[in-house]
C-alpha positions as CSV (number, residue, x, y, z in Angstrom):
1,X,146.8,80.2,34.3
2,X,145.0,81.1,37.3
3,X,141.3,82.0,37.3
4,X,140.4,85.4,38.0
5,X,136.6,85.6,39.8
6,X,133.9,86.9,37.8
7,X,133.8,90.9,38.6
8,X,129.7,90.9,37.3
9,X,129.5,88.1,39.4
10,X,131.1,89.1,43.0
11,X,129.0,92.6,42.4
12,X,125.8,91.0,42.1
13,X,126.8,89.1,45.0
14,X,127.5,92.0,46.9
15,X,124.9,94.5,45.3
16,X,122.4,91.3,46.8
17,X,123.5,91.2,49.8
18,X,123.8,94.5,50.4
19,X,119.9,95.4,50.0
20,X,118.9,92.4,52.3
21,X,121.1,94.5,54.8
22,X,119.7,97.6,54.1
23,X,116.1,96.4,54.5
24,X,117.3,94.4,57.6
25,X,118.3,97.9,58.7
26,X,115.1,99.8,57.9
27,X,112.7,97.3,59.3
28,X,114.4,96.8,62.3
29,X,114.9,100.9,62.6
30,X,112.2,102.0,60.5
31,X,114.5,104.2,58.6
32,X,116.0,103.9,55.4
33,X,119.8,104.7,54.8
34,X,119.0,105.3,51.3
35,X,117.3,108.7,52.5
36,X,120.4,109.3,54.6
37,X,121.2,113.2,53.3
38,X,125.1,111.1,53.7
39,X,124.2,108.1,50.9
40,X,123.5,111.4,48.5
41,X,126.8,112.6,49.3
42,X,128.5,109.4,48.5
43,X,126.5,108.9,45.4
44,X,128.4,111.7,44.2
45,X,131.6,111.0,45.1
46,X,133.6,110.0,42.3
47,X,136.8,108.4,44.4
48,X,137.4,106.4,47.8
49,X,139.2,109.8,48.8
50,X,136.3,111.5,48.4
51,X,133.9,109.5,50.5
52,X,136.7,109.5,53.0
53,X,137.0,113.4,53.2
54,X,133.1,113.1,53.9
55,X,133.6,110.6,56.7
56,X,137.1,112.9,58.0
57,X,134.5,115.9,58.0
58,X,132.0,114.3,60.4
59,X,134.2,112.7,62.7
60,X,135.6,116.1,63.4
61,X,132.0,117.6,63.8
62,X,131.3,114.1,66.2
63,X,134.4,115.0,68.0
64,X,133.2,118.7,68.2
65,X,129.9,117.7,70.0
66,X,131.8,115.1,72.0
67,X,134.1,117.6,73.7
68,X,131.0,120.0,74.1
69,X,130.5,123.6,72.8
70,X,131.3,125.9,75.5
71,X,128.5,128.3,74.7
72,X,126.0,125.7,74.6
73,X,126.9,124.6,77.9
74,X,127.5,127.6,79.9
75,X,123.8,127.7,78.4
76,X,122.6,124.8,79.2
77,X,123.8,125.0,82.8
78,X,121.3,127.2,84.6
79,X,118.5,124.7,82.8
80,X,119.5,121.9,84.0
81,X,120.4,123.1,87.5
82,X,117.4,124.5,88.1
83,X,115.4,121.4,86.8
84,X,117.3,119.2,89.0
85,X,116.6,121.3,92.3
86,X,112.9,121.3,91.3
87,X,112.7,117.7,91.1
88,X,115.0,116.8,93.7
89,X,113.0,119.1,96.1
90,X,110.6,117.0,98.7
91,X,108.0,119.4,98.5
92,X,107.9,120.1,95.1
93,X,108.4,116.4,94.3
94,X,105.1,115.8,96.4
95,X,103.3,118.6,94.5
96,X,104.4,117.5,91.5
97,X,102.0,114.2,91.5
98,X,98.9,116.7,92.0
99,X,99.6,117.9,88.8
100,X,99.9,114.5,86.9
101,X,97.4,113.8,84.1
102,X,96.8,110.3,85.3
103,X,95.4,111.0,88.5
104,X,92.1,112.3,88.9
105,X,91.3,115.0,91.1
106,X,87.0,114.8,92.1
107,X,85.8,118.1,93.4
């Protein structure tokens, strides 16, 4: 008869090795994923379908924001436009460093 692995076993090993990732993660980043509003939502999930419908849900938001909101760039637009001539300007550029908080102006 074959031997079947030790299902205690291989989730210890897992649960272990999972939490040296996780503080890998937050030392490296300084943020836990255990705080993550997402690891609430998959604590509640009861099936693989569920965490999956959480992950389908996001990647449509992701894809949302990837292919830009219309409205938040027609808004956007005039911002950045007029941002970029500013600093683009010679003049202004040159006026610009009088204004810096590094250099000190003596009267």
């Amino acid at each position: 008869m074959a031997s079947t692995p030790n299902t205690t076993t291989s989730s210890s090993n897992f649960t272990a090795l999972f939490d040296v990732a996780l503080a890998k993660y937050t030392k490296r980043t300084g943020r836990d994923l255990r705080d993550h509003p997402f690891a609430y939502m998959i604590e509640w999930c009861e099936s693989p379908d569920a965490i999956l419908a959480i992950f389908q849900e996001q990647s449509m938001a992701f894809d949302q924001f990837r292919n830009g909101d219309p409205q938040l760039i027609k808004w956007l637009a005039p911002l950045v436009n007029g941002l970029y001539a500013i600093s683009t300007n010679a003049v202004t550029s040159a006026g610009a460093s009088l204004v810096s908080p590094l250099i000190a102006v003596s009267h």
